[in-house]
C-alpha positions as a Python dict, from the first residue, in 0.01 Angstrom:
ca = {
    (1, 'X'): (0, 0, 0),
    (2, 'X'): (131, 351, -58),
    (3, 'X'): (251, 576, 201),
    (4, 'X'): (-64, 758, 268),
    (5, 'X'): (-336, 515, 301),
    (6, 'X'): (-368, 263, 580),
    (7, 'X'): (-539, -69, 521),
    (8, 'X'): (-512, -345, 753),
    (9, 'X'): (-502, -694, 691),
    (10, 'X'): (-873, -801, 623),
    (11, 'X'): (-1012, -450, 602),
    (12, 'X'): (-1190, -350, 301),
    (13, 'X'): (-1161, -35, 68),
    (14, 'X'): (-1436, 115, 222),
    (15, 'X'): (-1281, 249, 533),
    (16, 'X'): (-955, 369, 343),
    (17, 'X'): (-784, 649, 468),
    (18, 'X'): (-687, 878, 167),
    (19, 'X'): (-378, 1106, 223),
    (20, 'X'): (-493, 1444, 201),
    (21, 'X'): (-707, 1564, 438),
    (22, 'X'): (-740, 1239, 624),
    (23, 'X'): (-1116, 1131, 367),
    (24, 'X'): (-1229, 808, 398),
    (25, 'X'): (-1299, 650, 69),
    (26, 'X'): (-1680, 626, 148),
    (27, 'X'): (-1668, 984, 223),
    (28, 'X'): (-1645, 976, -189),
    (29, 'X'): (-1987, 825, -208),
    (30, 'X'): (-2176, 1099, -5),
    (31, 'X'): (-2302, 1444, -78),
    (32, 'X'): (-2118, 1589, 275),
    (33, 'X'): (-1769, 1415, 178),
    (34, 'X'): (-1804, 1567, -179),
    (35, 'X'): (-1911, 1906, -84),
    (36, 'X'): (-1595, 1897, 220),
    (37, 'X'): (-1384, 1733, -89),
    (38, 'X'): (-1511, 2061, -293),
    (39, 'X'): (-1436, 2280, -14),
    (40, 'X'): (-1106, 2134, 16),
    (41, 'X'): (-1026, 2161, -392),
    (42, 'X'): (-1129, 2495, -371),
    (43, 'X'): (-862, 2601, -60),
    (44, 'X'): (-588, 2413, -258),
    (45, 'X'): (-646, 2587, -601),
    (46, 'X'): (-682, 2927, -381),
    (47, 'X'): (-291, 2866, -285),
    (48, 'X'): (-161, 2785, -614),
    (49, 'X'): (-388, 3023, -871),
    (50, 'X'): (-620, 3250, -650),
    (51, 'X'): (-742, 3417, -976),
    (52, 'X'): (-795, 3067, -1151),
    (53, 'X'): (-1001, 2979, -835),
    (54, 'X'): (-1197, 3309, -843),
    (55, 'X'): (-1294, 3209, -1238),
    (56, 'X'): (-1418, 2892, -1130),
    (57, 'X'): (-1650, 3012, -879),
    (58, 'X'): (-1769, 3234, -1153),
    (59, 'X'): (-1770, 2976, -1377),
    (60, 'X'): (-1992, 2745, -1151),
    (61, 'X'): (-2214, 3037, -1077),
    (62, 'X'): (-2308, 3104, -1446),
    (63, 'X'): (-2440, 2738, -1473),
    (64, 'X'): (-2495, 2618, -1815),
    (65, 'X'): (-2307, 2829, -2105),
    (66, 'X'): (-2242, 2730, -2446),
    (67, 'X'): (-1868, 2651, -2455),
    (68, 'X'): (-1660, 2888, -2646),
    (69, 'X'): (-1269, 2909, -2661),
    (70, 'X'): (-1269, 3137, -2315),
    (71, 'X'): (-1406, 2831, -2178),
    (72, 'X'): (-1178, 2577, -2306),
    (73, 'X'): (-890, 2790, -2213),
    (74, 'X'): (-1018, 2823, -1875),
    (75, 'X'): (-1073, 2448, -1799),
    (76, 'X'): (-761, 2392, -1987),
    (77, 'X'): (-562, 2617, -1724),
    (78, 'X'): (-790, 2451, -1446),
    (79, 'X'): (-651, 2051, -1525),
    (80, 'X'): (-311, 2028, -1420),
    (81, 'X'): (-435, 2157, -1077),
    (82, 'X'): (-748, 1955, -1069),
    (83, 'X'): (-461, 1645, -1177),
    (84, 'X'): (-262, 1731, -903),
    (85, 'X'): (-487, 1723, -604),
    (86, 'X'): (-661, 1411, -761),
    (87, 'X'): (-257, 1272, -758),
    (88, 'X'): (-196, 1379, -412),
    (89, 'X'): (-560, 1275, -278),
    (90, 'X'): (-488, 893, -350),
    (91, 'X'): (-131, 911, -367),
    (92, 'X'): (-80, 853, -706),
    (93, 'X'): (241, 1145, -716),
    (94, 'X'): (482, 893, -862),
    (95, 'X'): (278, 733, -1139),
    (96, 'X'): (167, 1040, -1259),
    (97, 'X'): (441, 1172, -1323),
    (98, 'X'): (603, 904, -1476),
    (99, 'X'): (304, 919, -1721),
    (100, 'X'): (376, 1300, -1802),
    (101, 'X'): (727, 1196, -1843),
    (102, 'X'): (657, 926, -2102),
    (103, 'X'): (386, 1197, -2262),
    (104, 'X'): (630, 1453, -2298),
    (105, 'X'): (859, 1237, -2439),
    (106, 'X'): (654, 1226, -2732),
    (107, 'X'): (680, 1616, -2770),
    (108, 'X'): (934, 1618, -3019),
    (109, 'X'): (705, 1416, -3268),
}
């Protein structure tokens, strides 16, 4: 198991520990661990990007809008952070970024 989570012997995935914030895996499944995973994607995106993070509560607050390049550049400046705390939530640092390693590899082509 990866530094981060705790499982026991005989314990399921359900009462996985994720690393950040100390969520349980069934926290996933429920509208309170969702909205307190929100809450908590919002804070970290504040730190790195606290414009980016004021543009998404705009973006939210608009609702449904017809996408246009504006919004494609937005949510493509939004990924690498939403990657990143998805990484770090279930520990995944490592194999990610071997995977952008191997992509990038390719950038030559």
């Amino acid at each position: 198991m990866k530094a981060g989570r705790r499982i026991a012997a005989g314990m399921t995935l359900e009462i996985m520990v994720l690393n950040l914030f100390n969520f349980e895996y069934k926290e996933l499944f429920t509208d309170e661990g969702l909205g307190r995973l929100d809450g908590e994607f919002l804070r970290f995106l504040a730190e790195k990007d606290k414009t980016l993070a004021e543009h998404l509560q705009v973006y939210r607050a608009a609702g449904d809008q017809p996408a246009d390049k504006a919004q494609s550049e937005f949510l493509l400046r939004l990924a690498p952070h939403l990657e990143r705390f998805i990484a770090r939530l279930f520990c995944l640092e490592p194999e990610v970024a071997e995977l952008q390693a191997r992509s990038r590899s390719h950038d030559v082509v």
